[in-house]
BALOBA-960888 format. One line per 3 residues: number of its first residue (from 1); for each residue z negated, y, x of N, C-alpha, C. Coordinates in steps of 0.2 Angstrom, whole numbers. Layout:
N
NUM) Z,Y,X,Z,Y,X,Z,Y,X  ... $
% end
This chain:
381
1) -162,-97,-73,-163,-89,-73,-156,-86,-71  -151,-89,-66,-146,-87,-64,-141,-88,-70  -142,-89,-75,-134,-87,-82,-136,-80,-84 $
4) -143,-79,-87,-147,-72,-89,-146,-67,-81  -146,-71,-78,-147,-63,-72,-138,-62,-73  -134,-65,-73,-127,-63,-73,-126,-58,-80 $
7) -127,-63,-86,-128,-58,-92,-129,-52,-93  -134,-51,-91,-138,-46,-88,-134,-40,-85  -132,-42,-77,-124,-41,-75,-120,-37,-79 $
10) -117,-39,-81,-111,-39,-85,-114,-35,-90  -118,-35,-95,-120,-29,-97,-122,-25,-96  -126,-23,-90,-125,-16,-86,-118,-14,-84 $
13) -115,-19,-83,-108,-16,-79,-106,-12,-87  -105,-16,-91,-101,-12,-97,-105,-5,-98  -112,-5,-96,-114,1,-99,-111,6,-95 $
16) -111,5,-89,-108,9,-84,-99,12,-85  -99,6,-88,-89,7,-90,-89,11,-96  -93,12,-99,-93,15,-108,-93,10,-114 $
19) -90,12,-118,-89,6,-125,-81,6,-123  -79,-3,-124,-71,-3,-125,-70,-1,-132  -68,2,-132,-66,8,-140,-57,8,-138 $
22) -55,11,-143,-45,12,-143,-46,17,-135  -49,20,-132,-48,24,-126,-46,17,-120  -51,12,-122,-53,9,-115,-48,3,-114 $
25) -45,1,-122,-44,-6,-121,-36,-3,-121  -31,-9,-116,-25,-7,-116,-20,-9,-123  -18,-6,-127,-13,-8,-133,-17,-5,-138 $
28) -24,-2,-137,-28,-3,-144,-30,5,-146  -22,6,-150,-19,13,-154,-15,17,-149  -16,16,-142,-15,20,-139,-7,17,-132 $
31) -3,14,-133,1,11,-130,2,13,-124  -2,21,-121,0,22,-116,-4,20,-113  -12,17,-116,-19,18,-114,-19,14,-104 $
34) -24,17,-103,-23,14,-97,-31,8,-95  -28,2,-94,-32,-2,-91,-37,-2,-90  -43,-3,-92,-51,-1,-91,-52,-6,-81 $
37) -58,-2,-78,-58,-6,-73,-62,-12,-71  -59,-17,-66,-60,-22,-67,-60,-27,-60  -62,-34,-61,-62,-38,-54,-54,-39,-55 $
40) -51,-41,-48,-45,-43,-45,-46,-49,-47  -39,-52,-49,-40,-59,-50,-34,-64,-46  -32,-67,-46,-27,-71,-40,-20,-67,-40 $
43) -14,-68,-36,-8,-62,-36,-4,-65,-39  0,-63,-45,7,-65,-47,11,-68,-41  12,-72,-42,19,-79,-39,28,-78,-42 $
46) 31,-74,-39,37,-77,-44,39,-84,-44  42,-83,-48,45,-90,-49,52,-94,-44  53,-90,-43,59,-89,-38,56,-88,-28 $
49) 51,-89,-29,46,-88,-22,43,-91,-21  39,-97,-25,34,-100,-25,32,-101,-17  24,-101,-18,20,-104,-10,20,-111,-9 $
52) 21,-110,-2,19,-116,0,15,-116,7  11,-122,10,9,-117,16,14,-120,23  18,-119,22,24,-121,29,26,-115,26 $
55) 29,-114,21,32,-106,20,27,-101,22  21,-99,22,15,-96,23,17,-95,30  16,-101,33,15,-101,39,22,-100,45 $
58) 27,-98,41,34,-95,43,31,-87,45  30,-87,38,31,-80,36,27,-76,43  22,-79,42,17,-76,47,18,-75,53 $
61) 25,-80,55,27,-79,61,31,-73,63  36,-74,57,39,-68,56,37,-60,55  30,-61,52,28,-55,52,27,-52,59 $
64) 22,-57,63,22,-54,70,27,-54,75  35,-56,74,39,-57,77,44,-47,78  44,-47,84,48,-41,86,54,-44,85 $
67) 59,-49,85,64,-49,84,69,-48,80  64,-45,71,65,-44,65,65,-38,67  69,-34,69,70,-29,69,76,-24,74 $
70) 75,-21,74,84,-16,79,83,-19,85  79,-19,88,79,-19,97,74,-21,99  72,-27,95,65,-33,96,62,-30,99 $
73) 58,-22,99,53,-21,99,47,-19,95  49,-20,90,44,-17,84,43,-23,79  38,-26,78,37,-31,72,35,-26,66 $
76) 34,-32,61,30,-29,53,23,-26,56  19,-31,59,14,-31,63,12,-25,66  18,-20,68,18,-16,74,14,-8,68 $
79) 15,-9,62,14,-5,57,9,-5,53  11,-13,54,3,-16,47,0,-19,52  -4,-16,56,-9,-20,61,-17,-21,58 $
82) -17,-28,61,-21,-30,57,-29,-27,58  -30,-23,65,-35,-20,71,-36,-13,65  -32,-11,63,-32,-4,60,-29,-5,50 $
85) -34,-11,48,-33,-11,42,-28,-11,39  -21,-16,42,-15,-18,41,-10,-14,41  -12,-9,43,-10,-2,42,-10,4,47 $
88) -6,8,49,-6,13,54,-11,16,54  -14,18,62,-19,25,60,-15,30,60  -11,31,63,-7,39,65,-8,41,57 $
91) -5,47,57,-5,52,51,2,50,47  8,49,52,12,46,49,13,42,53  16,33,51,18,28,56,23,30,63 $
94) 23,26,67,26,26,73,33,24,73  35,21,68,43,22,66,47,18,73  53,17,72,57,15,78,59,19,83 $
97) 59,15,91,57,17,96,64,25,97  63,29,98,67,35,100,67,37,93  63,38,89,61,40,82,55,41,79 $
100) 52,43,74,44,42,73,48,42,64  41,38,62,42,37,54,42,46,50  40,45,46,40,51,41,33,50,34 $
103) 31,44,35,24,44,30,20,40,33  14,40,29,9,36,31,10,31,31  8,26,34,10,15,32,3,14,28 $
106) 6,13,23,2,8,20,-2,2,20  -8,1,21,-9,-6,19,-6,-12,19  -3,-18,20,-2,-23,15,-6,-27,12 $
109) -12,-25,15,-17,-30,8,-18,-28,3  -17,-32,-2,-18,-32,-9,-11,-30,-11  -4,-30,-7,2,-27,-7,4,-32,-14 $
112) 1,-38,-13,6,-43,-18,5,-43,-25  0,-36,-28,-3,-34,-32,3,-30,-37  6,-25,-31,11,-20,-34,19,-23,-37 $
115) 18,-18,-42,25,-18,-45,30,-14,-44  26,-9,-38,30,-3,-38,27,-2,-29  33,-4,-25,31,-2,-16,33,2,-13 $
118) 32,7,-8,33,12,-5,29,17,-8  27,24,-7,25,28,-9,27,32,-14  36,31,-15,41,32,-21,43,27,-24 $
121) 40,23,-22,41,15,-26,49,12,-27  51,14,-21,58,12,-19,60,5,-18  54,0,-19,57,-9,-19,52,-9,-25 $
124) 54,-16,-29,48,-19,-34,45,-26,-33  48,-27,-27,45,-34,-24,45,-34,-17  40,-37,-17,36,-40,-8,44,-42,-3 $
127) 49,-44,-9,53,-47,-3,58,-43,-2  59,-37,-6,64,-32,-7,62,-26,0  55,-25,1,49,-22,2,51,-21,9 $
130) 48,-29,11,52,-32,18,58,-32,22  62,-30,17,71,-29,19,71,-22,22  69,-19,17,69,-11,17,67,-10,26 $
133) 60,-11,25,56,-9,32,61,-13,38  62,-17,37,67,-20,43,72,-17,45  75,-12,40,81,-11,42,81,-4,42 $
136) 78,-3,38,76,7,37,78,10,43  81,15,44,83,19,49,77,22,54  73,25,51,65,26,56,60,21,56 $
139) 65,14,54,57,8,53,59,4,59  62,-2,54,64,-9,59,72,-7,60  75,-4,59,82,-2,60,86,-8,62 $
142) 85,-14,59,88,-20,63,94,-21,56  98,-26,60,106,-26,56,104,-35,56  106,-35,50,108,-44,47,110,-50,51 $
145) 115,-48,55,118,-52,56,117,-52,64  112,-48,66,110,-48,75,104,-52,74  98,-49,67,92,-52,67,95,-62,67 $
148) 99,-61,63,101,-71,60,103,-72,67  106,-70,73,109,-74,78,104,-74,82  98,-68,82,92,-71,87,88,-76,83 $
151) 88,-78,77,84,-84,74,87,-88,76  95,-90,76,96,-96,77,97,-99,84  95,-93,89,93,-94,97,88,-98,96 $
154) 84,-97,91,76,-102,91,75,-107,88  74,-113,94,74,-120,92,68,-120,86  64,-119,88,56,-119,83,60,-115,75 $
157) 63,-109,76,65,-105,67,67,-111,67  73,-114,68,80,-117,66,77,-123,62  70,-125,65,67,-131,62,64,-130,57 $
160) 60,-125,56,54,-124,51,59,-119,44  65,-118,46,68,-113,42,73,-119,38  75,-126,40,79,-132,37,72,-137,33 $
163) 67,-136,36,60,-139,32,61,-135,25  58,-128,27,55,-124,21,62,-122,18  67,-119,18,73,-117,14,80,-123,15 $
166) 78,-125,17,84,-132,18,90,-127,22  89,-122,26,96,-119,29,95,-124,35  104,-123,35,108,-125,42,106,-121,48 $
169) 107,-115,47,104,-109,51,101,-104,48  96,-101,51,91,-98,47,93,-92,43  95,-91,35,96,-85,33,93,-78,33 $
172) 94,-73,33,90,-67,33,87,-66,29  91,-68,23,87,-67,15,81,-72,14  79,-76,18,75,-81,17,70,-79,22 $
175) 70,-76,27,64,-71,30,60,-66,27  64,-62,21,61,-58,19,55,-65,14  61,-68,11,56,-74,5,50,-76,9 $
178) 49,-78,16,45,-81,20,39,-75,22  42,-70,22,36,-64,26,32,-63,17  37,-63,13,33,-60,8,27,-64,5 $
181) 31,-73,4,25,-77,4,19,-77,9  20,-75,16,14,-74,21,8,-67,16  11,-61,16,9,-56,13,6,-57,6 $
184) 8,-61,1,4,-63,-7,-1,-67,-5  -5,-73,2,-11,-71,4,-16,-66,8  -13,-61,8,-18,-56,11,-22,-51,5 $
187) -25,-56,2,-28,-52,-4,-35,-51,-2  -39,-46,-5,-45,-45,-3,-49,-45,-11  -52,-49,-13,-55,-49,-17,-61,-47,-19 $
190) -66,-50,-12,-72,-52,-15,-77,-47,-11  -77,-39,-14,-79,-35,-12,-84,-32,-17  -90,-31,-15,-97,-27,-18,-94,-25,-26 $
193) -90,-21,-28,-87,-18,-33,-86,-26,-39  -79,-30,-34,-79,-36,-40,-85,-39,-42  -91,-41,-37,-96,-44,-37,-100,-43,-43 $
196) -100,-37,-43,-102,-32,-50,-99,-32,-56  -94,-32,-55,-90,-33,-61,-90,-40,-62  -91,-41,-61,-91,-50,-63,-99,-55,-66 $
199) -103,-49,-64,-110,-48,-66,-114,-51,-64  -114,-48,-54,-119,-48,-50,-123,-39,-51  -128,-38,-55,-132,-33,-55,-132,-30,-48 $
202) -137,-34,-43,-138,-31,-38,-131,-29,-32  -126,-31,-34,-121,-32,-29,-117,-22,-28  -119,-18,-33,-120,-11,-31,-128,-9,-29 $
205) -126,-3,-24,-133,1,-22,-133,5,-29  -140,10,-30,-141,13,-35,-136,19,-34  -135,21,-28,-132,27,-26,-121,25,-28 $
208) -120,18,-27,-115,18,-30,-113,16,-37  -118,13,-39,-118,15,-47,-117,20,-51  -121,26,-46,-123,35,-49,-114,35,-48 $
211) -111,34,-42,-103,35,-41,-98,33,-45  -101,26,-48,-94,23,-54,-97,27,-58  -102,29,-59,-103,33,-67,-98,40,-65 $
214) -95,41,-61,-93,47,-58,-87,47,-60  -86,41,-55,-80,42,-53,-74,40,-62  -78,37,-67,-76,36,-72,-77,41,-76 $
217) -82,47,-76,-82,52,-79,-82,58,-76  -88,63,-74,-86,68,-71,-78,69,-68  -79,65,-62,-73,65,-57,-69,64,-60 $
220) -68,59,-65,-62,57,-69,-56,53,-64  -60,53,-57,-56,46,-53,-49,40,-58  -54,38,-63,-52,33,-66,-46,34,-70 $
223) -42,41,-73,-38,41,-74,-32,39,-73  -31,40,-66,-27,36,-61,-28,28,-59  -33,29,-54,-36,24,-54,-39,20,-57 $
226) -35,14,-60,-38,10,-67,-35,3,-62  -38,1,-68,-35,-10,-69,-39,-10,-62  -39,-18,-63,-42,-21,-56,-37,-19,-51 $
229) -32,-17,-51,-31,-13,-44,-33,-5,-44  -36,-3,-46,-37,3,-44,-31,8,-43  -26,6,-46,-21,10,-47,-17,11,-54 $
232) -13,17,-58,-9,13,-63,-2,15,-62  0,15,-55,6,13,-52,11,21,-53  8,26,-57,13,29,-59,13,36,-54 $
235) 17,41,-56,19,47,-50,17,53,-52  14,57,-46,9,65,-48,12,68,-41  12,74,-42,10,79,-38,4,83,-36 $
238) 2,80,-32,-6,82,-27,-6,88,-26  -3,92,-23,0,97,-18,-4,97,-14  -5,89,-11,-6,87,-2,-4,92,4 $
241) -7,94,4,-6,100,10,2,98,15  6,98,17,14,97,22,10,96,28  13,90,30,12,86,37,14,91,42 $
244) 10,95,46,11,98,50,17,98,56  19,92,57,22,89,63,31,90,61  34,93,53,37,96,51,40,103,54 $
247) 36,107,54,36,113,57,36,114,67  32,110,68,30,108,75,31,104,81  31,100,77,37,94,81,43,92,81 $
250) 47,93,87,55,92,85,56,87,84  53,79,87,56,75,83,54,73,78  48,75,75,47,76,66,52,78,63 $
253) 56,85,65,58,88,62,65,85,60  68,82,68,73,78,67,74,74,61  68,69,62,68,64,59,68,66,50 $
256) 62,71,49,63,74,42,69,77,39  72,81,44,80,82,43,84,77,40  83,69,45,88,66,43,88,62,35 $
259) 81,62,33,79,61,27,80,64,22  79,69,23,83,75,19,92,74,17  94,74,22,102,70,22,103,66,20 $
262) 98,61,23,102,53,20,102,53,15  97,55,12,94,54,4,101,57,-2  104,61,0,110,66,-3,107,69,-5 $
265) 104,76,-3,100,82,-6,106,87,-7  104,89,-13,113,97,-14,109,100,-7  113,103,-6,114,108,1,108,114,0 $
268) 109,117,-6,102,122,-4,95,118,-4  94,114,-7,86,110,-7,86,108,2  92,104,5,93,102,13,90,108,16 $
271) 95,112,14,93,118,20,85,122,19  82,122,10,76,126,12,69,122,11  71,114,11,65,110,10,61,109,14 $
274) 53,111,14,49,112,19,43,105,17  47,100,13,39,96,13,43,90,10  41,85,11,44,77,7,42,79,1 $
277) 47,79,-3,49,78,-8,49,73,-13  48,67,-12,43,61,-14,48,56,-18  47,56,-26,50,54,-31,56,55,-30 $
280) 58,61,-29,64,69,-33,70,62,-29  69,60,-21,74,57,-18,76,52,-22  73,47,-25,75,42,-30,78,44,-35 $
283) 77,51,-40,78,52,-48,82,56,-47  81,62,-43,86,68,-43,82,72,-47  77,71,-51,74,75,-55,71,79,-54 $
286) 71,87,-55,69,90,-52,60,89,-56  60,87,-61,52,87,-62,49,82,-60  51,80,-54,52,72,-50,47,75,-41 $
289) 50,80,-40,49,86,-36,40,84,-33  40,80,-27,31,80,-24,28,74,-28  31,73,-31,27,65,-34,27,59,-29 $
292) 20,55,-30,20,50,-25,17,44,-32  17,38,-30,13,34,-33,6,32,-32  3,31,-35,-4,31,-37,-6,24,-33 $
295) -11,27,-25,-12,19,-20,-17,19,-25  -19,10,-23,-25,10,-25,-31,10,-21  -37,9,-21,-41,9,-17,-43,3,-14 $
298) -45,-1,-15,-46,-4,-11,-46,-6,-4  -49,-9,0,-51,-8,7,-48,-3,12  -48,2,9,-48,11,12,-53,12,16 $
301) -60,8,16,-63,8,21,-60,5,29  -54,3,30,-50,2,35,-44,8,34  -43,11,34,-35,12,33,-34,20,32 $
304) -38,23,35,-38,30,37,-33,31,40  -30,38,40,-32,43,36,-27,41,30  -27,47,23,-26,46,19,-22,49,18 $
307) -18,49,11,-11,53,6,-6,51,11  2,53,7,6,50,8,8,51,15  5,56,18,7,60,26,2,61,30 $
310) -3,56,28,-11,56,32,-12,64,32  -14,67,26,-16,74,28,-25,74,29  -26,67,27,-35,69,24,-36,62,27 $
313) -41,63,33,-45,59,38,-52,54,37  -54,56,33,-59,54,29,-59,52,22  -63,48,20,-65,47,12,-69,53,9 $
316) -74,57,13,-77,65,11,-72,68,11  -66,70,15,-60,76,14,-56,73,6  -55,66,4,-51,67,0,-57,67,-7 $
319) -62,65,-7,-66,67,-12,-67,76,-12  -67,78,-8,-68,86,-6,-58,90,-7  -55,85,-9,-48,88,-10,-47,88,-18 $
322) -50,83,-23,-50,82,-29,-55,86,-31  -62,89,-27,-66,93,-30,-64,101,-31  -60,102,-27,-56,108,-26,-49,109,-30 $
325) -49,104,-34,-43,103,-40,-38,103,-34  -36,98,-31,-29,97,-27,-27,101,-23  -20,102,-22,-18,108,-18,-13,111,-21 $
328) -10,117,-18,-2,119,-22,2,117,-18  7,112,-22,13,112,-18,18,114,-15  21,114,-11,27,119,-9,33,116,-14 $
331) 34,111,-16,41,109,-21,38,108,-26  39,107,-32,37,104,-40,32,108,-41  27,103,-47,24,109,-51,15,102,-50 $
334) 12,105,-48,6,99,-49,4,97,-55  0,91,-56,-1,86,-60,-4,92,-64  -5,93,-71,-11,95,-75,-18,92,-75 $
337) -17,85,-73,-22,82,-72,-29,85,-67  -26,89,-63,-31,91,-58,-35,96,-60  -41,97,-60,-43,104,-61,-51,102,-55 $
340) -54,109,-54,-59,108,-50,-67,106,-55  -66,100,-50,-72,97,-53,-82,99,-52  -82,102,-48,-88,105,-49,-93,98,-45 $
343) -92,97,-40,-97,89,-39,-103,93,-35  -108,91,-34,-113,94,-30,-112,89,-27  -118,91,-19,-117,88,-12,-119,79,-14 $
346) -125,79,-19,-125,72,-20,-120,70,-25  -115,72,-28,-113,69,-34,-106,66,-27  -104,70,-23,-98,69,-19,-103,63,-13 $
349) -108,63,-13,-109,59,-8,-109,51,-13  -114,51,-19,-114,46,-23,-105,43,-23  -100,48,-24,-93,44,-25,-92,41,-20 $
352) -92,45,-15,-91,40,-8,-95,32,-6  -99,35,-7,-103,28,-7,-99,22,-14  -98,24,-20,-93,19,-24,-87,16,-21 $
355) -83,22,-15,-79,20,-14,-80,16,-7  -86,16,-4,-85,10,-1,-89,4,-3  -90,2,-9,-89,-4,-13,-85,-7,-14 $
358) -78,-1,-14,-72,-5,-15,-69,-10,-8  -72,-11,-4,-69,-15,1,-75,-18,3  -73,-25,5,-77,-30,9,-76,-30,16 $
361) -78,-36,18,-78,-38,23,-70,-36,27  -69,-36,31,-63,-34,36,-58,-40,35  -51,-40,35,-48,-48,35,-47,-48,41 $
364) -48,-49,48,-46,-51,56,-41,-57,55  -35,-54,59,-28,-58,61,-29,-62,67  -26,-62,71,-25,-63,80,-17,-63,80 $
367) -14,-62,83,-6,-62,84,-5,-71,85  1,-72,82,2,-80,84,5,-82,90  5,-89,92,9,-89,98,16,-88,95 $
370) 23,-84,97,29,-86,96,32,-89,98  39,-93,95,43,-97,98,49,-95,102  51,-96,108,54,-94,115,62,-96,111 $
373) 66,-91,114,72,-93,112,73,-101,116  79,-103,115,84,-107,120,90,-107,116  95,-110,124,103,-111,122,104,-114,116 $
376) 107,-114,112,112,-117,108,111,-124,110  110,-129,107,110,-138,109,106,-138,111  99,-135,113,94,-137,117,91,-142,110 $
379) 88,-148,113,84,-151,109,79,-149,107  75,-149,99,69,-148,99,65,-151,101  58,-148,102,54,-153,107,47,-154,101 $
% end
């Protein structure tokens, strides 16, 4: 019975998905077409990274390790905790200490997915990702060559880092390679959604079924949201409501300020830019202006609040933000894509309920033991 009940499965899923016609399938007429949705299946490996589990099991130290960072107070860990869905609750992350970040922190689960990281997709890999946040001025604000002379205070790195990289002394470039390989296991796969795609029938409620059918049609979710990641990685303008902490808090504003600067904005956008400007910092473009990249969803049921500046606290405010056709932005021109979708009380509850099929079970960390400095020529033990 168990091949037929899958069968079975799997042709309900499709019914739900539509016909793969040229709209659905990716290359067929349409070269822009986008990705029908689908189960997650294991994470690209570069070739130049491969796993192993003593590199795994670096990275992981490193990840929880304050010492990767300016003033060995802040780990990766401190931002992507693992209590709050790998990811900050504040509305924007806590950033380095006598500073505060300026966006939401992302997730890192399912990070080993992306081709495009950061909200403006300013690294294209896990290990590039890692450098960034270490060093970024409101993140890990840490320098190269301070982080490498606390590793090589540590008898335990010094060993584990001539095991796994063959270094003399531990390189820097080889910590981001070590954190990255840690993070391309933090995948979340097997969640009510894949189960169903995969052609467990039962593995959606009926109220979440009503929701894919929604979210695929009416809502038009899926535009964006496609391929087994629930995202198709590209840049829109929401007109996400401005992070209030901009106007009201002065060392938001500082911080905001200095982004603005660092970034090299011509002088009039500095002086009268009231909102993160998104893409525009990377392109310069002005039809670049409020664009962010497209997260994807999965386990959102941890990783509240939502959009690039935590403006929306809930799963019901941002389905209640797309029913209302988005927002107006203070910079650029909003996506076309958005129009007010008309959901009634149960159509917006049925989508809710789909999107908490997109996450399973919780991934629980514990923080590692770390390894203690010592002097120079202290024996390992």
């Amino acid at each position: 019975m168990k091949p037929t009940r899958y069968l079975l499965g799997a042709l309900l899923a499709l019914a739900l998905l539509g016909p793969l016609g040229a709209s659905d399938t990716p290359g067929a007429g349409d070269p822009d077409a986008d990705p029908s949705l689908a189960a997650l299946g294991d994470p690209p490996i570069p070739a130049d990274n491969l796993q192993s589990p003593a590199k795994v099991e670096l990275g992981k130290l490193l990840f929880f390790d304050t010492r990767i960072g300016g003033d060995a107070s802040i780990a990766c860990a401190d931002c992507h905790n693992p209590k709050d869905g790998w990811a900050d609750p504040g509305e924007v992350s806590r950033g380095y200490p006598g500073t505060i970040h300026w966006r939401n922190s992302q997730s890192v689960i399912n990070s080993a997915y992306y081709g495009k990281l950061f909200w403006a997709g300013a690294s294209n890999s896990l290990e590039a990702q890692a450098r960034s946040a270490a060093s970024g001025g409101v993140a890990g604000n840490g320098e190269d060559d301070v982080m490498e002379a606390r590793l090589a205070l540590i008898p335990e790195y010094r060993r584990r880092f001539r095991e796994v990289f063959g270094d003399e002394w531990p390189k820097i470039t080889n910590v981001w390679r070590a954190i990255a390989a840690f993070e391309r296991t933090l995948v979340h796969t097997d969640t009510p959604f894949d189960r169903f795609m995969r052609g467990d029938p039962g593995a959606l409620g009926e109220a979440q079924k009503r929701g894919l059918a929604l979210f695929r049609g009416k809502a038009n979710c899926a535009e964006c949201h496609n391929g087994p990641l629930l995202s198709d990685e590209k840049y829109y303008n929401l007109g996400v409501p401005p992070h209030p902490g901009w106007a009201e808090d002065g060392l938001k504003q500082v911080t905001f300020r200095f982004e603005l600067y660092s970034k090299g904005l011509p002088e009039e956008l500095y002086r009268t830019g009231k909102d993160d400007l998104g893409l525009y910092f990377r392109t310069k473009e002005p039809a670049d202006l409020g664009k962010f990249r497209t997260p994807g969803l999965r386990y959102t049921r941890y990783t509240a609040p939502y959009m690039h500046n935590g403006a929306l606290f809930t799963l019901e405010d941002v389905v209640d933000f797309y029913d209302q056709g988005g927002g107006q932005p203070r910079h650029g021109t909003r996506t076309p894509i958005l129009k007010p979708l008309n959901l009634s009380r149960e159509e917006k509850s049925d989508l809710v309920a789909f999107l908490g099929a997109l996450s399973g079970n919780e991934i629980a960390m514990t923080t590692p033991e770390l390894p203690p400095y010592a002097p120079l020529g202290t024996a390992q033990r």
